[in-house]
C-alpha positions as CSV (number, residue, x, y, z in Angstrom):
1,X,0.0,0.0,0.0
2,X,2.4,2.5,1.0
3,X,6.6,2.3,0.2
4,X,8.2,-0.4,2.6
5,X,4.9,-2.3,3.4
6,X,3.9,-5.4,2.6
7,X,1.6,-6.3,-0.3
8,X,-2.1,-5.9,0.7
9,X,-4.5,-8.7,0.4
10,X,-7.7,-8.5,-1.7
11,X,-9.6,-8.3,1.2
12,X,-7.2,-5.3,2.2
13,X,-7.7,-3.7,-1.4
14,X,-11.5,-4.3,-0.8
15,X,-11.7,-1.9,2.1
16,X,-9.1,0.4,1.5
17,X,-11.4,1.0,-2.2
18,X,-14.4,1.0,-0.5
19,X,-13.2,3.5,2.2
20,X,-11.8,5.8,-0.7
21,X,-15.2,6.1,-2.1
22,X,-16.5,7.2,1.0
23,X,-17.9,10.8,0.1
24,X,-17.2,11.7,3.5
25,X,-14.0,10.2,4.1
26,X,-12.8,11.3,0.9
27,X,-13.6,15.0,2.5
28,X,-11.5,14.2,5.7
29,X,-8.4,13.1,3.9
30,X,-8.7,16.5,1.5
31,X,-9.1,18.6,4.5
32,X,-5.9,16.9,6.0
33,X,-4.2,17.3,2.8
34,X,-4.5,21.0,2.6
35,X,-4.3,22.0,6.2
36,X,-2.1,19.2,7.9
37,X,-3.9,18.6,10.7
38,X,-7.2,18.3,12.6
39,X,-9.1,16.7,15.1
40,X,-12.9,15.5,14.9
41,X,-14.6,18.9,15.9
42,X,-12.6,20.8,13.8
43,X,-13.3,18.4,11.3
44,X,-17.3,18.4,11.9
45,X,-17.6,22.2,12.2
46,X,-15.7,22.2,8.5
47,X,-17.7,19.4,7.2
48,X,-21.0,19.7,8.5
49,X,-20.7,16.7,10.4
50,X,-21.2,15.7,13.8
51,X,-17.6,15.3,15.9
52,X,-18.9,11.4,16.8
53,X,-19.7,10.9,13.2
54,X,-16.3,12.7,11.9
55,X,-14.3,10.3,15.1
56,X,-15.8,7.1,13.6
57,X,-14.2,8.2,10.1
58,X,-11.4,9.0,11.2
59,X,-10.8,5.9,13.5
60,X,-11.3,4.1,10.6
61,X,-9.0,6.0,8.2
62,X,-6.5,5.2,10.7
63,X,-6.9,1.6,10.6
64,X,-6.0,1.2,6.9
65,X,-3.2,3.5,7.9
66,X,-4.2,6.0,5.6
67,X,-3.9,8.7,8.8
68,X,-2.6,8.9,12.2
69,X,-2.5,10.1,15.8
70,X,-0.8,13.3,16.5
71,X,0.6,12.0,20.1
72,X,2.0,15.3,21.2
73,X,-1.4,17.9,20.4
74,X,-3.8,14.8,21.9
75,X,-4.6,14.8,25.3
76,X,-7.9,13.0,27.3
77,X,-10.6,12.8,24.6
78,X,-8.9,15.3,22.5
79,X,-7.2,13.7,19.5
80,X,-5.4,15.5,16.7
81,X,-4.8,13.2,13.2
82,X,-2.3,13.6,10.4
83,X,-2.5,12.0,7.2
84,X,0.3,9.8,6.2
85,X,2.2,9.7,2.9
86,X,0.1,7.1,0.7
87,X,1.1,5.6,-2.1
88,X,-0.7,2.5,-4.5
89,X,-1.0,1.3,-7.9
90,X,-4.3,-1.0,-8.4
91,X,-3.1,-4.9,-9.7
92,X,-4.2,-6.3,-12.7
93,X,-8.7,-6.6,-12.7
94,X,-8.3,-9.9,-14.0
95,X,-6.2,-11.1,-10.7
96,X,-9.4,-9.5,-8.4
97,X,-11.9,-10.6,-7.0
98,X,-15.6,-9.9,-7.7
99,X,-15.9,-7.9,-4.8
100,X,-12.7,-6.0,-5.2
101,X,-13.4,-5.4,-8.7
102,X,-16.8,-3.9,-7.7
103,X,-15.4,-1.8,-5.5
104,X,-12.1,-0.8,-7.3
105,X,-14.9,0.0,-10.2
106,X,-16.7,2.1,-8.0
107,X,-13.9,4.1,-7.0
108,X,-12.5,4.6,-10.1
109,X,-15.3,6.3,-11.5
110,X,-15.9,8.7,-8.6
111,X,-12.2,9.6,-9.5
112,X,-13.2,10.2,-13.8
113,X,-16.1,12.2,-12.4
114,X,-13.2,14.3,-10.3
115,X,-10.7,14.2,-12.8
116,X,-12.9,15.2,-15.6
117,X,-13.6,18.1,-13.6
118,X,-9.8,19.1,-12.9
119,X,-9.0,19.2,-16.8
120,X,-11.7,21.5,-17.4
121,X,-10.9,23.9,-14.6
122,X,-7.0,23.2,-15.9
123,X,-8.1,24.6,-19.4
124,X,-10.7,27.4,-17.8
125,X,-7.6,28.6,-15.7
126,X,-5.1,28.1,-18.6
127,X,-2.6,31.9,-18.6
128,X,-0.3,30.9,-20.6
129,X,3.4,29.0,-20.1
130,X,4.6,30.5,-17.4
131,X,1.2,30.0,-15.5
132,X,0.1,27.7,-12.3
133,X,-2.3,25.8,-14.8
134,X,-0.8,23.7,-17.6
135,X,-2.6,21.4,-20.1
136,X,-0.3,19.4,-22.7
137,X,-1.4,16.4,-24.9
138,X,1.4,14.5,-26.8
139,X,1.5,11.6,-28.9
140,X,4.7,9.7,-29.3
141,X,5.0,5.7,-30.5
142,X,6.6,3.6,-27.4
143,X,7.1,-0.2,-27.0
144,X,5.6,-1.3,-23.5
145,X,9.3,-1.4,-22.6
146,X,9.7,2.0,-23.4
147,X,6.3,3.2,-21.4
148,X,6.9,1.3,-18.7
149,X,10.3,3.6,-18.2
150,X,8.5,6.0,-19.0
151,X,6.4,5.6,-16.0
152,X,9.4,5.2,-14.0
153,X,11.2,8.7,-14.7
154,X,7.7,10.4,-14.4
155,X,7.3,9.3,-10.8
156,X,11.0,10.1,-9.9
157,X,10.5,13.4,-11.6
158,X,7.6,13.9,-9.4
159,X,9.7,13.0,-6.1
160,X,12.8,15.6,-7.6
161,X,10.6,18.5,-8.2
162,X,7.4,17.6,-5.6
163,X,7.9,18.2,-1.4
164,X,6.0,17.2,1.1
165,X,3.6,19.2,3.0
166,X,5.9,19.7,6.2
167,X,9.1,20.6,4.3
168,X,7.5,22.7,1.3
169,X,8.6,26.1,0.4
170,X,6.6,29.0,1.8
171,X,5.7,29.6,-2.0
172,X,4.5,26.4,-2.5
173,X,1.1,25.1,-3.5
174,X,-0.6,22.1,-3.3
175,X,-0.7,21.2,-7.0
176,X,-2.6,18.5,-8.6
177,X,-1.0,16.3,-11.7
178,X,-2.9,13.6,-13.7
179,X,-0.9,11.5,-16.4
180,X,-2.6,8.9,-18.7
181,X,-1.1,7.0,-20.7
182,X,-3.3,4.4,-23.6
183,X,-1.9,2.9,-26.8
184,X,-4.4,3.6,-30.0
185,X,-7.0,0.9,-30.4
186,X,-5.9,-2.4,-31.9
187,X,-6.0,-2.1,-36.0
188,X,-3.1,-2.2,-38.5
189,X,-0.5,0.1,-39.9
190,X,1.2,-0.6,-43.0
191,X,-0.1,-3.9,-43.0
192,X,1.0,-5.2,-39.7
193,X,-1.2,-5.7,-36.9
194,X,-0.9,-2.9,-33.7
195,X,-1.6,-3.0,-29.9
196,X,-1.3,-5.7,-27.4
C-alpha cells in the first residue's frame, strides 16, 4: 500500500477502495491534505458533520493506515490526526476478486467524475506558459518497454521537483497532476497488426 509495506490482500484492497469512495471520508483526507492537521470537531464544524460521526471516520481511516494520531497535540478525549504519505498502484482486474473489482470500479469512476472536472478547470484557468495551470497532450510511439520507463522517470521526476507538505517552500502550493497513458486501439498500420 504504502513504500516499505507489505503487499495488501484482496480483502485489504477491498476496504481500502471502498473507504476511498467514501464521500465523507474522501472530505477528511482533502481537509488533511490542505491543512495538515485536525481533530474530529474541527473536522465536523468544517464538514458539517457531527464530531462522533467525523471520530468514527477518522478511527477508521487510521486503521488502513491511511492517517494517524498526533501524540503530542492529543490529550484525554482530544485527538489530533495527520495523514500519512500514501502511495498504490491498483493490480491487474483480472487477478481481483468480484468484490474488489466492484469496489475498485466504484472508485474509479468517482475519480473520472473528479478528474474530468480538474481538466476543465485546468483549461478554464489556462494563462499561458509560465502560468500555475498547464494542459499538454502529446502523442509519441513507445514499445511497453519504453512506457513502462517511461512511468518510472515520471514518478522520480515527481519525487525531484514535488515536497512534502511539512518541508515545502513557503511559495508552494498544493498542486494537482494527472498522467494517462493508452496505446491507439488495436487495427493495423502498413499492413502489420498494432496494440497488445
Amino acid at each position: 500500500m504504502t513504500d516499505g509495506l507489505p503487499e495488501m490482500t484482496s480483502l485489504e484492497r477491498t476496504a481500502l477502495y471502498k473507504s476511498l469512495g467514501n464521500p465523507l471520508r474522501r472530505r477528511i483526507l482533502e481537509y488533511l491534505g490542505r491543512h495538515g492537521e485536525a481533530n474530529s470537531t474541527v473536522l465536523a464544524r468544517e464538514l458539517g458533520e457531527s464530531s462522533g460521526t467525523t471520530s468514527y471516520h477518522l478511527r477508521k481511516l487510521a486503521e488502513q493506515r491511511l492517517i494517524e494520531e498526533i501524540p503530542e497535540k492529543s490529550a484525554g478525549r482530544e485527538r489530533w490526526w495527520r495523514a500519512l504519505p500514501f502511495s498504490h498502484t491498483t493490480p491487474d482486474p483480472a487477478g481481483m476478486s468480484p468484490e474488489e473489482y466492484a469496489a475498485a470500479a466504484r472508485l474509479a469512476h468517482l475519480k473520472i467524475d473528479f478528474d474530468t472536472a480538474l481538466y476543465r478547470r485546468a483549461h478554464e484557468e489556462y494563462r499561458g506558459p509560465e502560468g500555475w495551470a498547464q494542459v499538454q497532450r502529446h502523442g509519441t510511439w513507445m514499445t511497453r518497454e519504453d512506457l513502462l520507463a517511461f512511468m518510472r522517470d515520471y514518478r522520480a521526476l515527481l519525487d525531484r521537483y514535488g515536497h512534502p507538505r511539512e518541508e515545502a517552500p513557503q511559495e508552494a502550493r498544493p498542486v494537482l497532476v494527472r498522467f494517462y497513458a493508452v496505446p491507439e486501439p488495436v487495427g493495423e498500420w502498413n499492413g502489420e497488426p498494432t496494440g497488445p
